[in-house]
N, C-alpha and C positions, 0 to 999 in steps of 0.2 A: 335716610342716612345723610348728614352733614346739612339739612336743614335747619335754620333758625325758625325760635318758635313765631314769628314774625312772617315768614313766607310760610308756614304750615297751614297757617288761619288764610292768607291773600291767594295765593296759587289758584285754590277753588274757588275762588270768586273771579277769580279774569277768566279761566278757563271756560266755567258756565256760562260766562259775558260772551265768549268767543262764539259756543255752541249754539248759545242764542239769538246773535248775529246772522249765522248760518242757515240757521234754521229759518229765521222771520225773512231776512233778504234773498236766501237763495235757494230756500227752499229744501236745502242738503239733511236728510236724516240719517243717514247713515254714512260712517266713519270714512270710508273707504272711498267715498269720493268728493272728498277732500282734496282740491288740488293749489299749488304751488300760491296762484293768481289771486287765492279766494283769500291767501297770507295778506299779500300785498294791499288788496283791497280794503281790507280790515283796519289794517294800517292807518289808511290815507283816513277811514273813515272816524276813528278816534282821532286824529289831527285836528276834524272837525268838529267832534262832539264834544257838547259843551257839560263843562264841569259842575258835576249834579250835586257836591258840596259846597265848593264858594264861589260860583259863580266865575265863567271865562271858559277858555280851553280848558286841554289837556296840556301840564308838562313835559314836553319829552322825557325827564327821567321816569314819570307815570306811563305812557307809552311802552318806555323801553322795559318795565319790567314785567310789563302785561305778556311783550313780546317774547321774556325770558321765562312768562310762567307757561305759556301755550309750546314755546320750541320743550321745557321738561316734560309736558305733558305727549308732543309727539316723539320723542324719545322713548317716551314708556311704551308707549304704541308699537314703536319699532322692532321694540326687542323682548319685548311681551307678546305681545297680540300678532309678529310680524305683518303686519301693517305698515308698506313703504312709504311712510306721508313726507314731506319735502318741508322743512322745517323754512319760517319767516327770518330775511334779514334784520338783527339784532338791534342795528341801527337803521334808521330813515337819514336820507339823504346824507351818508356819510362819503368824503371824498376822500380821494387816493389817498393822500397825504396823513392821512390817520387812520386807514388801514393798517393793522400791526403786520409786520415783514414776516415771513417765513421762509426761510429757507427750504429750496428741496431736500429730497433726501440725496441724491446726484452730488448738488455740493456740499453737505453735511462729509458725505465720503471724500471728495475732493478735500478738505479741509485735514482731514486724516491724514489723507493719500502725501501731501506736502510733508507732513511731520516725516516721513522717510528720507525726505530728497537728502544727498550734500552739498547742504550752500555753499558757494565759492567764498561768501564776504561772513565766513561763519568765525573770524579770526582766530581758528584754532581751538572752536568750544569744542566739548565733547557731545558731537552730534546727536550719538545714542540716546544720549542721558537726555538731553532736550527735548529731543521726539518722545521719548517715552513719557518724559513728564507730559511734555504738550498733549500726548493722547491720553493720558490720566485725567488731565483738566476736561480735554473735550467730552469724554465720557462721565463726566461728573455732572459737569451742566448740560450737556443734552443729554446723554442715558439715562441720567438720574433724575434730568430736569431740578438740578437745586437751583436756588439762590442765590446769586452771587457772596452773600453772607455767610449761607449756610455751608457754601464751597470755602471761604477765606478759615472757618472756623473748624473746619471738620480735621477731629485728631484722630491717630494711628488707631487709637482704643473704638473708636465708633464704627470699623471697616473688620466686618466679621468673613473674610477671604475664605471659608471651608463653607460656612453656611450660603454664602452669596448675596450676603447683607449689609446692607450698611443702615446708621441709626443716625437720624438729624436731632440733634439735641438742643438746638438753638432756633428752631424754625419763628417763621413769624407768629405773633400772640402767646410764642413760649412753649407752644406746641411741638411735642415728640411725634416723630414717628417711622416706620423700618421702610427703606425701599430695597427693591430685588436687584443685583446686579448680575444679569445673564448675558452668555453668549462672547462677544468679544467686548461689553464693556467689563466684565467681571476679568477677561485675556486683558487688555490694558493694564485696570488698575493695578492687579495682581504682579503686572511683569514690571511697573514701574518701583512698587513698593519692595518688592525682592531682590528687584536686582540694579536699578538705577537710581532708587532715592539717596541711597548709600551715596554717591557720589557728590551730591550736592552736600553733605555731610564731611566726613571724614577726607576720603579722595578728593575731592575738589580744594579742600583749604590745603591739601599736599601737592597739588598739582599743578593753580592755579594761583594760590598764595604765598608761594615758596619762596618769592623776593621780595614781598609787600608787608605788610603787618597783616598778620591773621587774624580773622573775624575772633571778636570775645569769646560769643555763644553762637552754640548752634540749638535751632528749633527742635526739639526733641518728640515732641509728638505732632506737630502740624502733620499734613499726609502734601500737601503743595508745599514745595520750597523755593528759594531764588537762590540765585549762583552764589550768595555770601551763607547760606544753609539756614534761613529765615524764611519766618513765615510768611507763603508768595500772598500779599494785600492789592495795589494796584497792577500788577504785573497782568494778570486775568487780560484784561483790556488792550494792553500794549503786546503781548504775544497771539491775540487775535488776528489783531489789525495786520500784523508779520503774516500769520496764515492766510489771511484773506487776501490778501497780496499777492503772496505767492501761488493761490489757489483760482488767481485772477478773479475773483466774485467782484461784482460788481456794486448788489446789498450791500446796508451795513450791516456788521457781525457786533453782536455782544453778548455777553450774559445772560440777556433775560430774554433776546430773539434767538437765543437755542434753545430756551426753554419753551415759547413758544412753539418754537418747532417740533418738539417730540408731540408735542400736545395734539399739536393738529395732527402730528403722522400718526401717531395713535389714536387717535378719534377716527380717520380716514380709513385706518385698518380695523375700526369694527369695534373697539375696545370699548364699554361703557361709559359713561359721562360721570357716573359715582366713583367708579376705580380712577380716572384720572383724575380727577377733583381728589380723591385721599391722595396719589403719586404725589400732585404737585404741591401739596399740603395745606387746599384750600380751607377756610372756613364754611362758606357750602358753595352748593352748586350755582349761585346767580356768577361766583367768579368765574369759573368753567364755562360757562355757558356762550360766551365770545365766541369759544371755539367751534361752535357747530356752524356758522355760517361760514368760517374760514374753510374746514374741511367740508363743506356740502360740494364747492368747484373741485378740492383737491385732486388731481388727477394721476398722482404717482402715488404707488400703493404700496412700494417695497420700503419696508426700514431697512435702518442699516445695523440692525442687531437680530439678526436670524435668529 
């Protein structure tokens, strides 16, 4: 599932290369003692091996995808055969600075946690309604792990509140499809849109507009709004940065390092590599596959959606 027919023919060809490897230098026949180093090893030793079509090395992106066909291969291992094999770092010699960020799950909470406070310099907004929205957003791009696209686009009609569903109709390559909203991201969405979206709407252009000229229109089916009752576009980013402020994180926070973030916390909790690859609405699994060296160190195990 969510293979191209392109990695269906190659996978088993690095894979046998892998076994082969194993076998002629280390003598390893059987699976099971397979360990972490013999990854590494292998590694270094395609860096060296020279290229038996045109002649030179190997490209690192030839490398890297050997590496992403061997980590689906130990994946299946793991959760098939339970067979604990410790999957190979994705990249070779990659540095800090291109490590993608992840947030814990500690300040994922923390992030939340602020949307309650009352700011002193909040000039008189309506707190609730803010928090609410802002926990709306947060559980859209990290519970739901969307897109920052897929969150600017998403209308009233696509957020099925009794079923616990929501439908991305806009994903990348035009691709549909349903994510679950459980536990308190489904208690967010649900209390922003019944009871505080209103405000950015009708209330708000009475409340806040009442000496000014009042907004034209109001966004009628966006599910995010901004304080003129429009549909919220760069706001995403500038009400982060507020949270992350106040939530003192030190990372940067954005859009796409929440999404990140579930990823890994769900990978870390055991969740398949197929089921998040369809979550985050990959085309297949070589994009998913990032995550498992992220989550192999992960050391916090709790999400924040029970």
């Amino acid at each position: 599932m969510g293979y191209a027919a392109g990695t269906i023919k190659t996978f088993p060809v690095h894979v046998r290369e892998y076994l082969h490897y194993l076998e002629n230098e280390h003598k390893i026949r059987e699976l099971r003692k397979i360990k972490r180093h013999h990854g590494q090893e292998y590694v270094s030793y395609l860096k060296h091996r020279a290229n038996k079509t045109r002649g030179g090395g190997l490209m690192q992106s030839t490398i890297n995808k050997q590496v992403v066909a061997i980590n689906v291969f130990i994946n299946y291992l793991t959760q098939a055969r339970e067979l604990h094999l410790e999957t190979i770092s994705i990249r070779t010699h990659q540095s800090a600075s291109s490590t993608p960020i992840v947030l814990t799950t500690q300040e994922v909470e923390q992030l939340y946690q602020v949307t309650y406070e009352n700011w002193e310099d909040s000039n008189q907004k309506n707190i609730a309604a803010y928090g609410s929205r802002d926990r709306a957003m947060l559980s859209l791009l990290y519970g739901c792990g969307l897109r920052i696209n897929e969150c600017r686009n998403l209308n009233l009609q696509d957020i099925d509140l009794i079923k616990g569903e929501l439908i991305v109709r806009t994903g990348k390559g035009d691709k549909q499809r349903i994510i679950p909203m459980i536990g308190k991201v489904l208690e967010h969405i649900e209390a922003y849109i019944n009871e505080h979206r209103y405000w950015f709407t009708v209330s708000h252009a009475q409340h806040t507009w009442q000496d000014v000229q009042k907004p034209t229109e109001v966004d009628k089916q966006a599910v995010l709004l901004n304080e003129k009752g429009s549909r919220l576009q760069k706001g995403h980013y500038n009400r982060l940065q507020i949270l992350k402020e106040r939530a003192d994180i030190e990372k940067r926070v954005t859009p796409h390092i929440l999404r990140h973030s579930i990823a890994t916390h769900l990978l870390a909790n055991g969740m398949e590599l197929e089921s998040i690859s369809e979550f985050l609405g990959h085309s297949s699994l070589e994009s998913t596959q990032i995550y498992t060296h992220i989550a192999h160190n992960y050391e916090e195990l709790q999400t924040l959606v029970d």
